[in-house]
SEDO-951231 format. One record per residue (C-alpha): residue in three letters; chain; x, y, z. Coordinates in nm, 4 decimals. Example, Ala and Ser with C-alpha at 12.3 -4.5 7.8 and 13.67 -1.06 7.14 Angstrom:
REM residues 2
<rec "ALA"; "A"; <1.2300; -0.4500; 0.7800>> <rec "SER"; "A"; <1.3670; -0.1060; 0.7140>> 
REM end
This chain:
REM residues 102
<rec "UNK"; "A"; <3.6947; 13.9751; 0.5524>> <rec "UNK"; "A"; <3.5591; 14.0445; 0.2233>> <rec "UNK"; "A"; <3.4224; 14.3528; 0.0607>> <rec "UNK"; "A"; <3.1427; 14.1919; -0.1770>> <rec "UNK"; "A"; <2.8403; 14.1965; -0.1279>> <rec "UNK"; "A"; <2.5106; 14.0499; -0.2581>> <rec "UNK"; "A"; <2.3416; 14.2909; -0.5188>> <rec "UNK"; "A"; <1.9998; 14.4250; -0.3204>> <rec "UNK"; "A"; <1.8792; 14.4755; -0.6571>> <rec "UNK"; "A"; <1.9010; 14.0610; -0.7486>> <rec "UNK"; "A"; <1.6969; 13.9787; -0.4332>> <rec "UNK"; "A"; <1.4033; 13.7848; -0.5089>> <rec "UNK"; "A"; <1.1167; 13.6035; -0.2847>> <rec "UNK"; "A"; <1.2402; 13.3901; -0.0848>> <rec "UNK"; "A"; <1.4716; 13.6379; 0.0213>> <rec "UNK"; "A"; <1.7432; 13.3955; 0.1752>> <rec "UNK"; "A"; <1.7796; 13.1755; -0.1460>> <rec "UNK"; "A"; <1.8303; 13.4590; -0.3416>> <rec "UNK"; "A"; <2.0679; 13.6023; -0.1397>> <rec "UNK"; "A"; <2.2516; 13.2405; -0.0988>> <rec "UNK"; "A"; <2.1804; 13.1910; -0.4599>> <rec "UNK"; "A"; <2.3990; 13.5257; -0.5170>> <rec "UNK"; "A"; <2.7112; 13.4131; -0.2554>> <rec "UNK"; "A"; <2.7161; 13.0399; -0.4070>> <rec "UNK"; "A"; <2.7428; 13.2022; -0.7612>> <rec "UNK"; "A"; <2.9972; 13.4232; -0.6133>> <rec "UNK"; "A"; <3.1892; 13.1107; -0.4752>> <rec "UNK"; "A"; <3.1353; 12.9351; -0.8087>> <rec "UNK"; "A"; <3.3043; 13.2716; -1.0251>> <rec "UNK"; "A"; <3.5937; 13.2331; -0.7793>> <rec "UNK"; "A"; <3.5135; 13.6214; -0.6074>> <rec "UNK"; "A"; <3.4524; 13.3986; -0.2808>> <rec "UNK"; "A"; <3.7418; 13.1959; -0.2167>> <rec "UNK"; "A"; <3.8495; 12.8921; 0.0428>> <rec "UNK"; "A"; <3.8891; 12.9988; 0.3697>> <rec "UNK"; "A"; <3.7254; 13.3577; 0.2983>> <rec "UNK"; "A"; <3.5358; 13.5055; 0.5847>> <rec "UNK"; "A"; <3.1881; 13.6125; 0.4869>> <rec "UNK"; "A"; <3.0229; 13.9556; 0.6553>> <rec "UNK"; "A"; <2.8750; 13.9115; 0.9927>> <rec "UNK"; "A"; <2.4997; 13.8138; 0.9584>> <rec "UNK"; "A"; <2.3779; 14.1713; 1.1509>> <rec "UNK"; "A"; <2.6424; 14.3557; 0.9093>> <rec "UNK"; "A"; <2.4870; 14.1933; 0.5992>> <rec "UNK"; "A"; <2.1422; 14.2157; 0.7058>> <rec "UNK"; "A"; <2.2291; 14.6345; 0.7878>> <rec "UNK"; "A"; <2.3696; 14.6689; 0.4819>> <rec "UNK"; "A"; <2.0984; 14.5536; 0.3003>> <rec "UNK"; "A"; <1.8473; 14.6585; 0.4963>> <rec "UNK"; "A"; <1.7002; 14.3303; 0.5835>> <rec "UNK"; "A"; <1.6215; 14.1219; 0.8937>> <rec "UNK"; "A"; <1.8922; 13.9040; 1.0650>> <rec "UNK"; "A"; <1.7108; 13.6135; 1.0358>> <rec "UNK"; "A"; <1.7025; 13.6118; 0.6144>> <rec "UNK"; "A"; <2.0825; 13.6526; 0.6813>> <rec "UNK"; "A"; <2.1044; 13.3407; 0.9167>> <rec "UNK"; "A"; <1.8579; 13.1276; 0.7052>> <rec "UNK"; "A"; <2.0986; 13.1979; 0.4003>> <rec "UNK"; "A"; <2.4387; 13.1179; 0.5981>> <rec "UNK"; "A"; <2.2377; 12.8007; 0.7133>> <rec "UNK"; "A"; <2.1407; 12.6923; 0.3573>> <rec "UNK"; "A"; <2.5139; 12.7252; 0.2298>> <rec "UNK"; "A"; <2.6074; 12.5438; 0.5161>> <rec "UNK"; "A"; <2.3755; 12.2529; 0.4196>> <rec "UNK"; "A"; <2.5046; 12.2958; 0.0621>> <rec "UNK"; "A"; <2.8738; 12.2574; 0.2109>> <rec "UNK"; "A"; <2.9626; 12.6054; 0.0751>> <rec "UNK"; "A"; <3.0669; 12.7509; 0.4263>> <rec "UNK"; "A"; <3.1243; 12.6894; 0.7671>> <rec "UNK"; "A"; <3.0623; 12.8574; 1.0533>> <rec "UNK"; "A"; <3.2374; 12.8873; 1.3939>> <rec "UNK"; "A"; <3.1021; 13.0294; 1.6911>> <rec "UNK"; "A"; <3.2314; 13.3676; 1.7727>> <rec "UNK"; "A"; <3.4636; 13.3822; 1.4976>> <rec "UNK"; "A"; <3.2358; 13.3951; 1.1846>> <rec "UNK"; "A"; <3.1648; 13.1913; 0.8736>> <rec "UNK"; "A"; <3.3645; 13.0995; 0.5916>> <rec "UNK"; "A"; <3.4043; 12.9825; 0.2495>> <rec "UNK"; "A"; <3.4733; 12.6133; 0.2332>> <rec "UNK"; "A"; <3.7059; 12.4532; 0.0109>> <rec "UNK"; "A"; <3.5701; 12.2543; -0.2525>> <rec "UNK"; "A"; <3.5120; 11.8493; -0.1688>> <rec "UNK"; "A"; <3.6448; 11.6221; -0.4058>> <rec "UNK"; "A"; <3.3276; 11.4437; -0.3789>> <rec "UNK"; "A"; <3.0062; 11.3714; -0.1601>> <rec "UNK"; "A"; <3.0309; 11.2720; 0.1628>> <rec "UNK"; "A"; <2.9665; 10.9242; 0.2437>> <rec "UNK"; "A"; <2.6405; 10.8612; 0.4970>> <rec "UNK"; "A"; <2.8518; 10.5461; 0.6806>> <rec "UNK"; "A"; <3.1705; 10.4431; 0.8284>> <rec "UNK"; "A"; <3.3889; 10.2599; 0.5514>> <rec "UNK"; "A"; <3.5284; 10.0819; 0.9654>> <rec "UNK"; "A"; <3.3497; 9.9756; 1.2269>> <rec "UNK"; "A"; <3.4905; 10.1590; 1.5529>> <rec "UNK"; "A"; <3.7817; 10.0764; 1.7079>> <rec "UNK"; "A"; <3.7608; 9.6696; 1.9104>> <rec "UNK"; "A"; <3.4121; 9.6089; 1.7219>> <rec "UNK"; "A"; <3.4622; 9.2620; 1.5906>> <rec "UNK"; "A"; <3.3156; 9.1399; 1.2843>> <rec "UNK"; "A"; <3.0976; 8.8011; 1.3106>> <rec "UNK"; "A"; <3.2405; 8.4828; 1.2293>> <rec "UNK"; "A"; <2.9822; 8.1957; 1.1368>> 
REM end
């Protein structure tokens, strides 16, 4: 697990932006790398003396951003970078889905 920490200091209204503004600049300097585990949210929120939930709505909006992934009971963690965006459809249909014919 790592050692850093977002700066209390940096945190700005809305709390868990600025906190998941700080951990997704961290990730971008290469401090937080792939595979990485992040704090647990109630250590993080402790530590900087904030509630849980700012914790979890920051760990949810790097999730949406695709900057880490969490598992249950084992923590979340840096993501590797995509190579691209993920595509919204299947490039297939599913497996004995035929195609029409006219």
């Amino acid at each position: 697990m790592t050692k850093w920490r977002p700066n209390p200091r940096l945190i700005k209204r809305p709390a868990y932006l600025s906190i998941a503004e700080q951990i997704a600049g961290a990730i971008r300097d290469g401090l937080l790398v792939d595979g990485m585990r992040l704090p647990p949210q109630r250590q993080m929120a402790a530590d900087l003396k904030i509630s849980v939930q700012t914790i979890s709505r920051a760990y949810e909006e790097l999730s949406r951003r695709g900057l880490v992934a969490g598992e249950v009971g084992r923590g979340s963690y840096v993501k590797s970078a995509s190579s691209g965006p993920e595509r919204p459809y299947m490039t297939e249909g599913p497996p004995g889905l035929s195609t029409c014919r006219s």
